[in-house]
Z-matrix of the N, CA and C atoms (Angstrom, degrees):
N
C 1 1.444
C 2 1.528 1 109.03
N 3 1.183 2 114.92 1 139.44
C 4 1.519 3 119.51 2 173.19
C 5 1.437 4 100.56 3 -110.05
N 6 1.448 5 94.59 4 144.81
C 7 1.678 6 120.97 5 -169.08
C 8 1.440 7 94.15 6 -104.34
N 9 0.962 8 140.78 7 147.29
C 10 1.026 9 166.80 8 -130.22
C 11 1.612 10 152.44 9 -168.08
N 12 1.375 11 95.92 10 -22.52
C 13 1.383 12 110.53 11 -177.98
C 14 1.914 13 110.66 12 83.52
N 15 1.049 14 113.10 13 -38.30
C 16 1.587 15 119.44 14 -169.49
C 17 1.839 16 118.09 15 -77.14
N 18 1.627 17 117.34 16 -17.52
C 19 1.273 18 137.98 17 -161.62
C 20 1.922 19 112.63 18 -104.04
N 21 1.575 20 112.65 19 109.07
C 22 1.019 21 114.41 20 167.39
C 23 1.365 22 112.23 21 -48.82
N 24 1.340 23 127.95 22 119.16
C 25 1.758 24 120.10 23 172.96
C 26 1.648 25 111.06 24 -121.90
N 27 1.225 26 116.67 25 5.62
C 28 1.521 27 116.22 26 145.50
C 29 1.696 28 88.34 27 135.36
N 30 1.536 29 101.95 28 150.01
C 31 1.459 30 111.25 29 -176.90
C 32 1.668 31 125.78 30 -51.81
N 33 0.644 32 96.68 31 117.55
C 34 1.816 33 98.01 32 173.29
C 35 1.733 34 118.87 33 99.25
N 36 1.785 35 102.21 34 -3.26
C 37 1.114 36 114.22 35 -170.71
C 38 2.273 37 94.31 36 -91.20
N 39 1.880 38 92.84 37 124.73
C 40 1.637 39 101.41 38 170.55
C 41 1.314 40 115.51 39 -113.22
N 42 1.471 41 115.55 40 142.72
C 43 1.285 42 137.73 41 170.39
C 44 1.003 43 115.93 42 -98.33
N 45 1.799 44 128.48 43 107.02
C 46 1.675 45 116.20 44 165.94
C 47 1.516 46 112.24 45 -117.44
N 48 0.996 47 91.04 46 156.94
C 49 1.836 48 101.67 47 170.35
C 50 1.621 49 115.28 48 -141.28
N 51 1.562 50 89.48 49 170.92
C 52 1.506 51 92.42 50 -177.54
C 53 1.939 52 113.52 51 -139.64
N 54 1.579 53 92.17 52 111.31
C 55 1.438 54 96.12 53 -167.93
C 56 1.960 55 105.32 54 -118.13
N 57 1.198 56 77.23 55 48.65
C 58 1.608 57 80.95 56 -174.20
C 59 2.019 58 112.64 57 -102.54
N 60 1.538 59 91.57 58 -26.16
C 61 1.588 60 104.08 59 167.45
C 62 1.271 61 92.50 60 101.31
N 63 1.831 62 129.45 61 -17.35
C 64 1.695 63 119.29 62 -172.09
C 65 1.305 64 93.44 63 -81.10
N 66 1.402 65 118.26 64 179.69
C 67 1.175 66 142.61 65 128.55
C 68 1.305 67 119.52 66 -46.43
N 69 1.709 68 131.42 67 101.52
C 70 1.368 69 118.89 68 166.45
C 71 1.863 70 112.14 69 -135.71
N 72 1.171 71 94.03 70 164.61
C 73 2.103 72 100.12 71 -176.40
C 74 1.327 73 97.00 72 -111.44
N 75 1.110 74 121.11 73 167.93
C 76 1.588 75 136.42 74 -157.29
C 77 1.847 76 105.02 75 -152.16
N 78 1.157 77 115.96 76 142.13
C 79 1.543 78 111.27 77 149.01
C 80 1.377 79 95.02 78 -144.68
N 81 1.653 80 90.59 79 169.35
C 82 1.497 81 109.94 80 152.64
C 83 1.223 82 123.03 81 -126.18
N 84 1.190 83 124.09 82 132.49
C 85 1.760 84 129.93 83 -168.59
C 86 1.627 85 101.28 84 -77.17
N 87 1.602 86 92.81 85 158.18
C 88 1.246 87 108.91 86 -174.80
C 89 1.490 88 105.18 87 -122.37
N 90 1.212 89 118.66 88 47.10
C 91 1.716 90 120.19 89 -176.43
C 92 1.633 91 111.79 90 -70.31
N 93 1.861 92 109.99 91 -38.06
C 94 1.458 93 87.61 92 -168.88
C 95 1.838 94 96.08 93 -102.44
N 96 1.146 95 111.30 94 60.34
C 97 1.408 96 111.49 95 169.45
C 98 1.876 97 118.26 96 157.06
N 99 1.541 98 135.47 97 142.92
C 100 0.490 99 115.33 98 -151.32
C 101 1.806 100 121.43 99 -107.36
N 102 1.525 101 95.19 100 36.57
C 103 1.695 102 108.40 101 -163.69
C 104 1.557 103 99.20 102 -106.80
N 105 1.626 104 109.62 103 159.99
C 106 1.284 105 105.53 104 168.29
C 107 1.887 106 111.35 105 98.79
N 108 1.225 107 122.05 106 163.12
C 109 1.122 108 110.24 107 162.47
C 110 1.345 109 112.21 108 -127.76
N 111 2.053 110 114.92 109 156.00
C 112 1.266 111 128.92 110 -163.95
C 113 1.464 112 89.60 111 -108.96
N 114 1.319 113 121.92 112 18.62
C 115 1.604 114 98.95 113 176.45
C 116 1.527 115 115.89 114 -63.10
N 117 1.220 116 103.43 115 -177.12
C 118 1.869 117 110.70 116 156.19
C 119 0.808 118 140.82 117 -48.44
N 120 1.537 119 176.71 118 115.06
C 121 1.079 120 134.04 119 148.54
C 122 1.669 121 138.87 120 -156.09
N 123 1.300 122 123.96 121 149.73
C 124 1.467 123 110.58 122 -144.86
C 125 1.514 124 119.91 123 -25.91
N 126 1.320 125 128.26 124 162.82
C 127 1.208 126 114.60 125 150.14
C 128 1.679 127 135.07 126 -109.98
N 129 0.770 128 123.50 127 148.96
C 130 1.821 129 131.86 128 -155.63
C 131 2.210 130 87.38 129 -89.85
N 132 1.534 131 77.22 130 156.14
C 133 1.503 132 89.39 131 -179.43
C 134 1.706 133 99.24 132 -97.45
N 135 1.154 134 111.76 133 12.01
C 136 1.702 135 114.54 134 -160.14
C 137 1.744 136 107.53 135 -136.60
N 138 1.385 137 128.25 136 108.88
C 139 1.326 138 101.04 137 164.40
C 140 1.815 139 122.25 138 -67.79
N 141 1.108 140 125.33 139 25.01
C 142 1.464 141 131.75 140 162.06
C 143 1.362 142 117.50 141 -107.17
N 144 1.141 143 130.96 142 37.11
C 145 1.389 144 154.47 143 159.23
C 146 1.248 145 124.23 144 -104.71
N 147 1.423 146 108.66 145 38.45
C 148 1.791 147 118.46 146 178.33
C 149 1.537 148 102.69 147 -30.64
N 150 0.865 149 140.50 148 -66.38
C 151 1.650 150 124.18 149 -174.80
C 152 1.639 151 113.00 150 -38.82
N 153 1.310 152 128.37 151 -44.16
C 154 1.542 153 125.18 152 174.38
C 155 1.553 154 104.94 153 -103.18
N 156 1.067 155 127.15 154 -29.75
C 157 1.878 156 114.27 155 -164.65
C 158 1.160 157 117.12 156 -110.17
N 159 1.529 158 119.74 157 10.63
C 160 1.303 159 116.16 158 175.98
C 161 1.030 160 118.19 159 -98.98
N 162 1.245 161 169.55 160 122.99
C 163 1.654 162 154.21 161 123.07
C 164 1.257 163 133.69 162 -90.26
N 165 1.579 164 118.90 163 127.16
C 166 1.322 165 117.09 164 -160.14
C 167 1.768 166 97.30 165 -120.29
N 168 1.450 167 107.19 166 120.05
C 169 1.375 168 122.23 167 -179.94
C 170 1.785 169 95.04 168 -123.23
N 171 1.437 170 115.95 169 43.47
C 172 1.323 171 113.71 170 164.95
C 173 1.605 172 143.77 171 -11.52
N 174 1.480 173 78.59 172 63.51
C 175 1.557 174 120.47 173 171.38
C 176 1.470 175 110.37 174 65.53
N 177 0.898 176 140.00 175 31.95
C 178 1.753 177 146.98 176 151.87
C 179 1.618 178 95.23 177 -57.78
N 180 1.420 179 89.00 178 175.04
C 181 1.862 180 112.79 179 -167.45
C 182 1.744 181 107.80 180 -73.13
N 183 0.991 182 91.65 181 -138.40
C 184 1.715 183 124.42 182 -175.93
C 185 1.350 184 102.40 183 -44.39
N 186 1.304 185 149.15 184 114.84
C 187 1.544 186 129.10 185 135.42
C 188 1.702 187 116.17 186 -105.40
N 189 0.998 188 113.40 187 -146.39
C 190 1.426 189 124.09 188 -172.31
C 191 1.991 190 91.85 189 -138.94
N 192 1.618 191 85.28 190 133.12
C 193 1.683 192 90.77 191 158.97
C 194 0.703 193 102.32 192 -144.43
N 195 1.735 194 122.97 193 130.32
C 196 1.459 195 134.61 194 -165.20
C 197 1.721 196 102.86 195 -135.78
N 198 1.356 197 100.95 196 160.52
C 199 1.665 198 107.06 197 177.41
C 200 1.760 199 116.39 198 -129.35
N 201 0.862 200 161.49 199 175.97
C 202 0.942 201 173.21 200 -34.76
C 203 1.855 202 140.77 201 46.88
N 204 1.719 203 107.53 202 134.41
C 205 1.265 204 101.09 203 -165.93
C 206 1.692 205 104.30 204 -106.18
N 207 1.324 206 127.43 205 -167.74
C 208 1.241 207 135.51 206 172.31
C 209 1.645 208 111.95 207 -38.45
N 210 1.522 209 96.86 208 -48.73
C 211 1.793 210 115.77 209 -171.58
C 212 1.261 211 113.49 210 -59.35
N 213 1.412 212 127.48 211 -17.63
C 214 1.118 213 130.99 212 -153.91
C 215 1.985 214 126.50 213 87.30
N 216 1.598 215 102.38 214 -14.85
C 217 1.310 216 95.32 215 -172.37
C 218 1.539 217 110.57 216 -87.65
N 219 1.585 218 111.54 217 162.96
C 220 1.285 219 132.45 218 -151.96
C 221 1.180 220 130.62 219 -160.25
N 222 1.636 221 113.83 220 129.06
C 223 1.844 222 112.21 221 -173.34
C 224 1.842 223 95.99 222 -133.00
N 225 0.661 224 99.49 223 161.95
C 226 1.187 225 114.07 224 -165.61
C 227 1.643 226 113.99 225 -152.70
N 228 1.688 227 114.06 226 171.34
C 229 1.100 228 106.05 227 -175.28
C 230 1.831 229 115.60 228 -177.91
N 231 1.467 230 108.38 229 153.46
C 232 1.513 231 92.20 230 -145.06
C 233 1.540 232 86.14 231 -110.74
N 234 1.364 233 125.32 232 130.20
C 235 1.796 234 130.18 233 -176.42
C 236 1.267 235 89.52 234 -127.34
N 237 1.945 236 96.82 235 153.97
C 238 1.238 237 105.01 236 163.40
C 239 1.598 238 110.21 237 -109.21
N 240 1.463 239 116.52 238 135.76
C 241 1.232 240 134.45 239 -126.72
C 242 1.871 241 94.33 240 -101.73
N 243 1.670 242 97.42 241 -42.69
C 244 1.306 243 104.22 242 -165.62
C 245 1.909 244 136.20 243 -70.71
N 246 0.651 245 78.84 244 139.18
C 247 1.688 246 90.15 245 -167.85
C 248 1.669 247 120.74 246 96.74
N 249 1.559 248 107.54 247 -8.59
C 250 1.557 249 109.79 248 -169.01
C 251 1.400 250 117.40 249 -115.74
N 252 1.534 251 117.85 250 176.90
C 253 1.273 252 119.12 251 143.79
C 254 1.566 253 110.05 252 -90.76
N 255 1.486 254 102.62 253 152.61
C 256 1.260 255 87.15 254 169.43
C 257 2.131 256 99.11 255 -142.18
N 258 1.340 257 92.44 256 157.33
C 259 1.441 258 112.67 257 -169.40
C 260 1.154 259 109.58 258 -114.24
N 261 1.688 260 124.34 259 114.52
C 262 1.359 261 116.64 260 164.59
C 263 1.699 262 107.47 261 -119.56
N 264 1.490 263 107.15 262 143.68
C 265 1.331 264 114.64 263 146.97
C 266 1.676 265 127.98 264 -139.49
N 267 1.090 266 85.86 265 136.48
C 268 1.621 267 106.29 266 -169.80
C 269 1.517 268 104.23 267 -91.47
N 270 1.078 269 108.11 268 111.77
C 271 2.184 270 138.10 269 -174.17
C 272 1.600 271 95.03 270 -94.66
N 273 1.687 272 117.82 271 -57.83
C 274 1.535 273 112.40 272 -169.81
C 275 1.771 274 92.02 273 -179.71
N 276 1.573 275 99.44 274 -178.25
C 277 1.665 276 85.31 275 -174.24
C 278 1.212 277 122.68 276 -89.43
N 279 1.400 278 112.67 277 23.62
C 280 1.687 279 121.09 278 173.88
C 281 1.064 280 103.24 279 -134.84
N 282 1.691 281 124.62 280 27.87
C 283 1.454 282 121.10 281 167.07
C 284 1.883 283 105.84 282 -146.59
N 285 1.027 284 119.96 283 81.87
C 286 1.685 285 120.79 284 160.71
C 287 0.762 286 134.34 285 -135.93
N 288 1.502 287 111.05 286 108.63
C 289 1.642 288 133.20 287 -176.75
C 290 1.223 289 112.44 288 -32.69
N 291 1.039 290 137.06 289 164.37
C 292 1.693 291 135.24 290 162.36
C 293 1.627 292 100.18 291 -168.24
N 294 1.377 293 117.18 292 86.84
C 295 1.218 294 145.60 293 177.10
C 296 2.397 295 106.90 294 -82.30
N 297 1.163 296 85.70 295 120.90
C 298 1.925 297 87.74 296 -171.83
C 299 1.749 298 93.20 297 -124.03
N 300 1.749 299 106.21 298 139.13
C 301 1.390 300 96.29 299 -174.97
C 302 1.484 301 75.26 300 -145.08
N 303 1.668 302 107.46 301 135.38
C 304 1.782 303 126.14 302 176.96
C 305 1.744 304 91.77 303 -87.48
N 306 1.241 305 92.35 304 163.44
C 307 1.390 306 94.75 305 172.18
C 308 1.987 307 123.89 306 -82.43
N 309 1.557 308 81.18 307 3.61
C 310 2.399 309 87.03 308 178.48
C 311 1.441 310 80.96 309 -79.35
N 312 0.946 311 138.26 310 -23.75
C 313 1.983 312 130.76 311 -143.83
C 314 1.275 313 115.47 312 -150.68
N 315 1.493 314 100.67 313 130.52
C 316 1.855 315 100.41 314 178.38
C 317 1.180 316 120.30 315 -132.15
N 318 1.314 317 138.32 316 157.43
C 319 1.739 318 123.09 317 -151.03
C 320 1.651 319 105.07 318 139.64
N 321 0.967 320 122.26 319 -177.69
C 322 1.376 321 140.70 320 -171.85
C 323 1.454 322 112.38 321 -152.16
């Protein structure tokens, strides 16, 4: 199956990628609940790389998804998680998509 950006895949479930060509790490916070992990970690050039681009915070609120490069620098950003899919891709740190699809509607 190709992922796509356009496909409800269940609330709270995130897709990131990394099409920037650097090296960058990724988390997703776990503020409105206490499952899952907020570590680091690489990011995939593919959202079909369930081992790096998937994260499932099964549909709780608000978290934080932040990125980071080799240097240490970092942007980040606070979505609300619930009821959607949501799609990120990271271009550079003044360019990341963040594409959200409910399950009435699908599209990008």
């Amino acid at each position: 199956m190709t992922i796509d950006c356009t496909e409800f895949m269940g609330a709270g479930i995130v897709y990131i990628r990394n099409e920037s060509g650097n090296n960058m790490q990724t988390f997703v916070s776990k503020l409105s609940h206490d499952s899952g992990s907020d570590n680091w970690f690489v990011v995939s050039a593919s959202f079909e790389d369930d081992a790096h681009a998937k994260w499932n915070r099964s549909n709780h609120g608000w978290e934080v998804i932040a990125f980071k490069d080799d240097h240490n620098k970092r942007v980040g950003f606070y979505v609300d998680l619930q009821n959607v899919t949501t799609y990120v891709t990271f271009h550079s740190f003044s360019n990341v998509q963040i594409k959200q699809v409910h399950k009435t509607n699908s599209g990008c």
